[in-house]
Chimera marker file (.cmm) of the C-alpha trace (Angstrom):
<marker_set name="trace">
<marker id="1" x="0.188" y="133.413" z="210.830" r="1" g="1" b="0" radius="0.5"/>
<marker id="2" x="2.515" y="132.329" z="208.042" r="1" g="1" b="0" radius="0.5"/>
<marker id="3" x="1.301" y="129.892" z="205.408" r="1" g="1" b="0" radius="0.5"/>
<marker id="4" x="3.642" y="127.877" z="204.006" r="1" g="1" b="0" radius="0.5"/>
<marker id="5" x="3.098" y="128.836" z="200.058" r="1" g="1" b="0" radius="0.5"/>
<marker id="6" x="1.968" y="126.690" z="197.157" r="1" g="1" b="0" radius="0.5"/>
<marker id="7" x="5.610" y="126.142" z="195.251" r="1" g="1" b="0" radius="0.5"/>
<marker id="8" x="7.257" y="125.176" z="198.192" r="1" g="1" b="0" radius="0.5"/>
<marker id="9" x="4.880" y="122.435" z="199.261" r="1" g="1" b="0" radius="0.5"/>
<marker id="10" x="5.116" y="120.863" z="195.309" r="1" g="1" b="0" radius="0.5"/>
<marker id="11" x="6.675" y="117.735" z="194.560" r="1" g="1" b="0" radius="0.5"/>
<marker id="12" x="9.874" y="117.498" z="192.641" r="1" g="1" b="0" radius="0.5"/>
<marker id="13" x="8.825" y="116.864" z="188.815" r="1" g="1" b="0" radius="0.5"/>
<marker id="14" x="12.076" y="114.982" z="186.595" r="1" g="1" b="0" radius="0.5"/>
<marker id="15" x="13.889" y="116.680" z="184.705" r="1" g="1" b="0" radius="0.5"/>
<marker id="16" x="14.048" y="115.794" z="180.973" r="1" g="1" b="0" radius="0.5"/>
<marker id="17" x="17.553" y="115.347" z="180.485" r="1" g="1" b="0" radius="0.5"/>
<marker id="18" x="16.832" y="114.981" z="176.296" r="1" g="1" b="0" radius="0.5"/>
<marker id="19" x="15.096" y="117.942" z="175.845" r="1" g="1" b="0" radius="0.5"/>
<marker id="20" x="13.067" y="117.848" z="172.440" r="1" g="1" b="0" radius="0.5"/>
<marker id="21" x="15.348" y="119.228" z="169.789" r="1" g="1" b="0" radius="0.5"/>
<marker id="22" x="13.604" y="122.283" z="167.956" r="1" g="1" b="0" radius="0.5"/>
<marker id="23" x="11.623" y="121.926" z="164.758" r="1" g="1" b="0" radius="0.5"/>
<marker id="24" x="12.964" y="122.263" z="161.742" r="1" g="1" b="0" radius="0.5"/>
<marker id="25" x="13.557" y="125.437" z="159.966" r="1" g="1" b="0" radius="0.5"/>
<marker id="26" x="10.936" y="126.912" z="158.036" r="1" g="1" b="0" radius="0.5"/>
<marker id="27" x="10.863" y="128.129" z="154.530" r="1" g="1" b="0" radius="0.5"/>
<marker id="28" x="11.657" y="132.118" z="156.106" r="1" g="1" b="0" radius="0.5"/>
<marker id="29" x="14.223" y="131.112" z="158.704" r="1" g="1" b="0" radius="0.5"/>
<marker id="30" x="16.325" y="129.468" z="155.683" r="1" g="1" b="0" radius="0.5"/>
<marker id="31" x="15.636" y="132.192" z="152.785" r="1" g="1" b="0" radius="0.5"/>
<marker id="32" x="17.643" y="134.336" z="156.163" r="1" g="1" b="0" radius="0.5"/>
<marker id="33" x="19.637" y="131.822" z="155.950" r="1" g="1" b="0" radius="0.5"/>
<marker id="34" x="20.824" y="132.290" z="152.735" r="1" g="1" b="0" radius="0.5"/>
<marker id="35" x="20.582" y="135.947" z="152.441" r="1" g="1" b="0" radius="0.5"/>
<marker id="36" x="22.853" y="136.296" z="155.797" r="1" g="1" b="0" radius="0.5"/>
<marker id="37" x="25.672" y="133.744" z="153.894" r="1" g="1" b="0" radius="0.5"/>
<marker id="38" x="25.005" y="135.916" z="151.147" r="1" g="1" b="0" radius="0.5"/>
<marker id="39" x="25.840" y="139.184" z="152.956" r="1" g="1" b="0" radius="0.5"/>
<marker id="40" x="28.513" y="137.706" z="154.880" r="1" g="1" b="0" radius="0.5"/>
<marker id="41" x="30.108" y="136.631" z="151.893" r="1" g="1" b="0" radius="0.5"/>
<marker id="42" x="29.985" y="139.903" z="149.837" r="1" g="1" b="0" radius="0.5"/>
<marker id="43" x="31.415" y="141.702" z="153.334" r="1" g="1" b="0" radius="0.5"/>
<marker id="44" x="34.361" y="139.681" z="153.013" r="1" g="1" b="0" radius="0.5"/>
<marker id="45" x="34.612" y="140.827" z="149.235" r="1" g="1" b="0" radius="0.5"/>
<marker id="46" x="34.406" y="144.565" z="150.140" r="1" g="1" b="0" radius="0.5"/>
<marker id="47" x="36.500" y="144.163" z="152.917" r="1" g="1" b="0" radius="0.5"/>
<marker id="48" x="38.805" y="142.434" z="150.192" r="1" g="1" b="0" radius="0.5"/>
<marker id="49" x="38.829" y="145.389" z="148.219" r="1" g="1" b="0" radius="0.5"/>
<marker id="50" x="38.628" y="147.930" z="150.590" r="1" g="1" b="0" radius="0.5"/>
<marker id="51" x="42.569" y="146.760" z="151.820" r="1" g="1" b="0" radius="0.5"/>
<marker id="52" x="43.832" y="146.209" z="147.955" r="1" g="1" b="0" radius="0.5"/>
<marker id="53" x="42.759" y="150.234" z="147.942" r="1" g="1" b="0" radius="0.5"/>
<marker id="54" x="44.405" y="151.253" z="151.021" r="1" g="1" b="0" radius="0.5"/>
<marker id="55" x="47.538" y="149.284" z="149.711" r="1" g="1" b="0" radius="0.5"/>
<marker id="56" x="47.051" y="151.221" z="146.036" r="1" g="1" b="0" radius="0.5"/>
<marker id="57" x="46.893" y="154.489" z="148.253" r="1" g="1" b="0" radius="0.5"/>
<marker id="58" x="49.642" y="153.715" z="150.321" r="1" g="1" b="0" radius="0.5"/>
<marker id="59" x="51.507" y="153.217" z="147.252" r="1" g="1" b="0" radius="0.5"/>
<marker id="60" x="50.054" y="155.993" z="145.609" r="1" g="1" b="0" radius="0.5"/>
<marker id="61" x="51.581" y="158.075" z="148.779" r="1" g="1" b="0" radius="0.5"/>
<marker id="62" x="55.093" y="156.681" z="147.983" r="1" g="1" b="0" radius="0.5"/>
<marker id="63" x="55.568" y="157.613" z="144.841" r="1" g="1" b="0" radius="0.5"/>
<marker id="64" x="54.156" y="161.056" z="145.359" r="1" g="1" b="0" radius="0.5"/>
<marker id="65" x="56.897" y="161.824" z="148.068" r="1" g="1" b="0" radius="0.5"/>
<marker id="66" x="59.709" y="160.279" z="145.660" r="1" g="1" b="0" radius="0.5"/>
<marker id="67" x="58.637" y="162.826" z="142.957" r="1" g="1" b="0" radius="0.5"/>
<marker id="68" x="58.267" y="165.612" z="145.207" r="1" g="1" b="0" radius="0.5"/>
<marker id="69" x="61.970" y="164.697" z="147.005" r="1" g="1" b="0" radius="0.5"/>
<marker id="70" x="63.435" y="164.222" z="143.516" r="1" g="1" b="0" radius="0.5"/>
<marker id="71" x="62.062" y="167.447" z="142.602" r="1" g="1" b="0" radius="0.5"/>
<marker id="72" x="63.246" y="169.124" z="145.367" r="1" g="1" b="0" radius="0.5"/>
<marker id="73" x="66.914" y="167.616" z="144.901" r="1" g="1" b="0" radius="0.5"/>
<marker id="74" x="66.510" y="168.985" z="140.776" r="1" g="1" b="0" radius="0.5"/>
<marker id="75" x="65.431" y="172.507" z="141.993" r="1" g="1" b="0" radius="0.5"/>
<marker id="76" x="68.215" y="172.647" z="144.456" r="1" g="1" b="0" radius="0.5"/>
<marker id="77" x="70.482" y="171.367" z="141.834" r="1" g="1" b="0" radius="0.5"/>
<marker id="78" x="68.967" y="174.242" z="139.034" r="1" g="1" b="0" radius="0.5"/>
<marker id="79" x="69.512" y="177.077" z="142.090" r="1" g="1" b="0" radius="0.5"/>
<marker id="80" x="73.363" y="175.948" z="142.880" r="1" g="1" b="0" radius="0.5"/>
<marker id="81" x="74.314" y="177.642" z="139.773" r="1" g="1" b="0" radius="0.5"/>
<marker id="82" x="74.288" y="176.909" z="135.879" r="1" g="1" b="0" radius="0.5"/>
<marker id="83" x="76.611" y="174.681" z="134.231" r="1" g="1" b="0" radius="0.5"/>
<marker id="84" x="79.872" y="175.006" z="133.759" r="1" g="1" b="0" radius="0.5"/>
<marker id="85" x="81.064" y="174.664" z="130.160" r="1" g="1" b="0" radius="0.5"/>
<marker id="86" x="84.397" y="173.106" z="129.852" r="1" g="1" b="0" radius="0.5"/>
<marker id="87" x="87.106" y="175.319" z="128.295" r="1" g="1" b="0" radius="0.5"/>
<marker id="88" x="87.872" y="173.066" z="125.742" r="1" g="1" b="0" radius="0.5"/>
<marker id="89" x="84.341" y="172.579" z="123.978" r="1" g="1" b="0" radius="0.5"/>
<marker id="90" x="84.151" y="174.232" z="120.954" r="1" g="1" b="0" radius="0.5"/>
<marker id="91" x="81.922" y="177.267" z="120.618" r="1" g="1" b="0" radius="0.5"/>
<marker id="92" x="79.319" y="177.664" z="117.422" r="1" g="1" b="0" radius="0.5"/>
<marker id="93" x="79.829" y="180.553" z="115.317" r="1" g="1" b="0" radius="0.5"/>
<marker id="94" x="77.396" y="183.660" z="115.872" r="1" g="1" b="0" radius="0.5"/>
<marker id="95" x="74.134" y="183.763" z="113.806" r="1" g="1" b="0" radius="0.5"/>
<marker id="96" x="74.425" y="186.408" z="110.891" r="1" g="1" b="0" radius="0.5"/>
<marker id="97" x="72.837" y="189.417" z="111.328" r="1" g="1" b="0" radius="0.5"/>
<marker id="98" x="69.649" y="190.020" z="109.852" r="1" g="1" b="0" radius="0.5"/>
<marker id="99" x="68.574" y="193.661" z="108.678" r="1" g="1" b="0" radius="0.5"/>
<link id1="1" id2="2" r="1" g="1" b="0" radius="0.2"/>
<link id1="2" id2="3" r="1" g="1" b="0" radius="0.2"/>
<link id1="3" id2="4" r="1" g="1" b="0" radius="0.2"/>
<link id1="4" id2="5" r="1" g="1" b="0" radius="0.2"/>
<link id1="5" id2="6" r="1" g="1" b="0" radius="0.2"/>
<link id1="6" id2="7" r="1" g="1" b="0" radius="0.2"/>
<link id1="7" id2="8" r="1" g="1" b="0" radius="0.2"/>
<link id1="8" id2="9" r="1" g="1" b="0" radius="0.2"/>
<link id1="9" id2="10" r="1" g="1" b="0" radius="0.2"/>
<link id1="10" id2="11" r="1" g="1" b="0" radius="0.2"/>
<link id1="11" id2="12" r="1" g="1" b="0" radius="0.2"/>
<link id1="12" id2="13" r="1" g="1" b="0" radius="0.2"/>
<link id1="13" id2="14" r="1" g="1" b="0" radius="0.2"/>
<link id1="14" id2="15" r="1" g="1" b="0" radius="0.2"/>
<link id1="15" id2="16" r="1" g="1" b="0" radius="0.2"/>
<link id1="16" id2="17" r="1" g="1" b="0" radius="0.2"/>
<link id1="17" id2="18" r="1" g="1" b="0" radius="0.2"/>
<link id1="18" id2="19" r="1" g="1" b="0" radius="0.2"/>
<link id1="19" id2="20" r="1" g="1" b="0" radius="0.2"/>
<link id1="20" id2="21" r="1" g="1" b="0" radius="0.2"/>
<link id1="21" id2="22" r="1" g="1" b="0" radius="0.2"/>
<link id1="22" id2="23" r="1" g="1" b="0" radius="0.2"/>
<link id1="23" id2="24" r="1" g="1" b="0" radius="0.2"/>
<link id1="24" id2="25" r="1" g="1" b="0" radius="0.2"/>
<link id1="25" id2="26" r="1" g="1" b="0" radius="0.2"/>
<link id1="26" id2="27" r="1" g="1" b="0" radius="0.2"/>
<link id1="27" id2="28" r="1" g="1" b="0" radius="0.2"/>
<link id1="28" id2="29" r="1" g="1" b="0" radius="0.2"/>
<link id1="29" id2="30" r="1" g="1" b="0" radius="0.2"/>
<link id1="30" id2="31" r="1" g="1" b="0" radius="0.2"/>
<link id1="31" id2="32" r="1" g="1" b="0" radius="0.2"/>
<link id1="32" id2="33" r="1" g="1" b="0" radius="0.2"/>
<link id1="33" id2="34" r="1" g="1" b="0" radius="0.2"/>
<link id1="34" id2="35" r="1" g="1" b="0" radius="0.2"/>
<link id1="35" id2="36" r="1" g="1" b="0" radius="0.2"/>
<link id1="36" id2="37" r="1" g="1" b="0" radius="0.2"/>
<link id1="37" id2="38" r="1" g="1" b="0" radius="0.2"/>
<link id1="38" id2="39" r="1" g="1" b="0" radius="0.2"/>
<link id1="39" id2="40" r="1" g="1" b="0" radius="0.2"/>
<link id1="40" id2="41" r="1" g="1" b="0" radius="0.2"/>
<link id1="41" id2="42" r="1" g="1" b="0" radius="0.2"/>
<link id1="42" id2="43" r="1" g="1" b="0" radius="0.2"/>
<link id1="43" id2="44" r="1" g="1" b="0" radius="0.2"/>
<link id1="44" id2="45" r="1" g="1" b="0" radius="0.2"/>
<link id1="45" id2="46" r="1" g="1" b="0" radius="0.2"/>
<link id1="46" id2="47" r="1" g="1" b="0" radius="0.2"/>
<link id1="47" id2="48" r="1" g="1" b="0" radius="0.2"/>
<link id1="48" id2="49" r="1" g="1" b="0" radius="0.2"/>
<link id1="49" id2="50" r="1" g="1" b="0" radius="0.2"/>
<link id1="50" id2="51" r="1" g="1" b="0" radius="0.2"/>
<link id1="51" id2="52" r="1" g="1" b="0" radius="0.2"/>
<link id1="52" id2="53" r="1" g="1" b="0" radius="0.2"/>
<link id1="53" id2="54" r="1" g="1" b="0" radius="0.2"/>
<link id1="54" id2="55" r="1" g="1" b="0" radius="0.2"/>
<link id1="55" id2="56" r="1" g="1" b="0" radius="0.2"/>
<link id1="56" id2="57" r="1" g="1" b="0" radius="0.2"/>
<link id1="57" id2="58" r="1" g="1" b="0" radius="0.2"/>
<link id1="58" id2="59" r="1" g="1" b="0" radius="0.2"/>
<link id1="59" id2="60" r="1" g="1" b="0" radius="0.2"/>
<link id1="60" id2="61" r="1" g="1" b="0" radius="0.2"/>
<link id1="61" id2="62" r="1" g="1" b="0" radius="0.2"/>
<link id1="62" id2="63" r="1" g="1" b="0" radius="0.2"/>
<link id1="63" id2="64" r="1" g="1" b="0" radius="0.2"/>
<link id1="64" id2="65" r="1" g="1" b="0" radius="0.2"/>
<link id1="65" id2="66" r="1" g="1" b="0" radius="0.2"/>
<link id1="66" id2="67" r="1" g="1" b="0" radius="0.2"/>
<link id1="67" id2="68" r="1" g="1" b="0" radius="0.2"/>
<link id1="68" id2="69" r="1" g="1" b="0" radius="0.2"/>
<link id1="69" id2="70" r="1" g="1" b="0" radius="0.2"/>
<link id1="70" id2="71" r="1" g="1" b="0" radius="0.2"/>
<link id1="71" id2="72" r="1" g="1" b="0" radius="0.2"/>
<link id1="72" id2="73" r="1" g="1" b="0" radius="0.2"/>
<link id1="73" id2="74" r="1" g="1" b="0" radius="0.2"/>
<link id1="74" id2="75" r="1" g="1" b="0" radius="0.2"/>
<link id1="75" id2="76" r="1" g="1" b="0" radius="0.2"/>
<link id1="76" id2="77" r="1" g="1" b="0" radius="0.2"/>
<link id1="77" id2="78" r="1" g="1" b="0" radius="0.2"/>
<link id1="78" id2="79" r="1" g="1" b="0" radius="0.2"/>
<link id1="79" id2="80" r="1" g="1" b="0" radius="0.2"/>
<link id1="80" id2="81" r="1" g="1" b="0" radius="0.2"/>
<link id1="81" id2="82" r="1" g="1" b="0" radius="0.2"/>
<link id1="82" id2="83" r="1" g="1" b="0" radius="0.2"/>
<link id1="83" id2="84" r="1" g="1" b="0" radius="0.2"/>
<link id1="84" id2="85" r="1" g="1" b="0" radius="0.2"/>
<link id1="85" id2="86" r="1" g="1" b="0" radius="0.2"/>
<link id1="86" id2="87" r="1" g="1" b="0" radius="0.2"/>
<link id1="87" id2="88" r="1" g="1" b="0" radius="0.2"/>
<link id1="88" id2="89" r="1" g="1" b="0" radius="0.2"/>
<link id1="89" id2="90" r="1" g="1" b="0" radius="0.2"/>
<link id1="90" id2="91" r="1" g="1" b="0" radius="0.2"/>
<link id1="91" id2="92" r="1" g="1" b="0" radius="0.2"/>
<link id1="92" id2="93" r="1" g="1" b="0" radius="0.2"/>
<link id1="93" id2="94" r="1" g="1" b="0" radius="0.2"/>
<link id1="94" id2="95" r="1" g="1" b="0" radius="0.2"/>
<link id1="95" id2="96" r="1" g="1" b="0" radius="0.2"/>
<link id1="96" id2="97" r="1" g="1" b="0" radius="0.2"/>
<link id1="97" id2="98" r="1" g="1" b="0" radius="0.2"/>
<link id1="98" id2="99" r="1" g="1" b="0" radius="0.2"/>
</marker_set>
């Protein structure tokens, strides 16, 4: 009832243990090539850049929340009260009138 089938009645063929290496690269596969190191390499350059910025704008960051604490600290400061003159400074006369 059962037939044996076709691929299992087939001899054993050798294995090529060297298989032939693949041809050589034509003209397209090496202009891809070159435009894929080409890419790759101005990646690289924007991912370059794209860190120097987030360094500026970390930076940036810093000295915005110095000014804005050292403003704070003046405006504090301003609202404490005016400055005191000492008794001993010498005061400048009055302006003449003018009529």
């Amino acid at each position: 009832m059962t037939e044996p089938t076709n691929h299992l009645r087939a001899e054993p063929r050798d294995v090529d243990m060297h298989p032939t290496p693949p041809p050589p690269p034509t003209a397209d596969f090496n202009m891809l090539h070159e435009q894929v190191t080409w890419l790759t390499k101005e990646l690289e350059a924007l991912r370059h850049e794209n860190d120097w910025i987030r360094t500026e704008l970390q930076n940036a960051r810093v000295d915005i929340q110095q000014a804005h604490v050292e403003a704070q600290q003046a405006r504090r400061e301003a609202l404490q009260g005016t400055v005191a003159f000492d008794k001993d400074e010498i005061k400048g006369a009055d302006p003449p009138r003018f009529t």
